[in-house]
N, C-alpha and C positions, 0 to 999 in steps of 0.2 A: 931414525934415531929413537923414538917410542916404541920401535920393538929392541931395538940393544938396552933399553932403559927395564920393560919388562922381562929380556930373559936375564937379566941380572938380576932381577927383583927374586924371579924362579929359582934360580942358581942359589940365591941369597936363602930362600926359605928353605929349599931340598939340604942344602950342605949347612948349616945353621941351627936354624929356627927348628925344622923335623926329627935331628936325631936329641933335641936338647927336648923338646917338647916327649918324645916316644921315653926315654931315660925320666922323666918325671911323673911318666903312667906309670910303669915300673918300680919306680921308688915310693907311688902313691899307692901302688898295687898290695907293695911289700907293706906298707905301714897299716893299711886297714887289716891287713891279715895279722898281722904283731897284736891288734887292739881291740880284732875278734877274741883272738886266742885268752888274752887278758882279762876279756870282757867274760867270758867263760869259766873262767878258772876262777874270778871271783863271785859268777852266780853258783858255783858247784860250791864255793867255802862259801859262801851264806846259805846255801843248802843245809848244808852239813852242820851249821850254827843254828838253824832252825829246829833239824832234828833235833839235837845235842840240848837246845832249851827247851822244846816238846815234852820229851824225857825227864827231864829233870823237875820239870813240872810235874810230870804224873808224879812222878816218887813223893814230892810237898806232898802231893794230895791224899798222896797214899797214906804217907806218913802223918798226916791230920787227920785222916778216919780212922788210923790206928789208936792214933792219943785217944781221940774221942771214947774208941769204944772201950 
């Protein structure tokens, strides 16, 4: 009886429990790779916002040693 009780348990986890758990690596797979991508594409635009106010900083500076001189 304890073994009809565990190959049901088996049965239960193989046809069940395995493909529902493997379909959640999968989907957990898919979402870390969406939230790389995102993760990225917003350190490239702070990048790029860094430059962009680098720059524009020089030019102030620039443009104040001009008045000055």
């Amino acid at each position: 009886m304890s073994d009809n009780v565990l190959q049901t348990l088996q049965r239960l986890v193989q046809d069940v429990i395995a493909p529902d758990v493997r379909e959640l690596k999968v989907r957990q797979d898919s979402f870390e790779k969406r939230v790389e991508e995102r993760f990225n594409s917003v350190e490239r635009q702070i990048s790029s916002l860094e430059k962009q106010s680098e720059a524009q900083y020089k030019g102030i500076l620039a443009a104040i040693s001009e008045a000055k001189a």
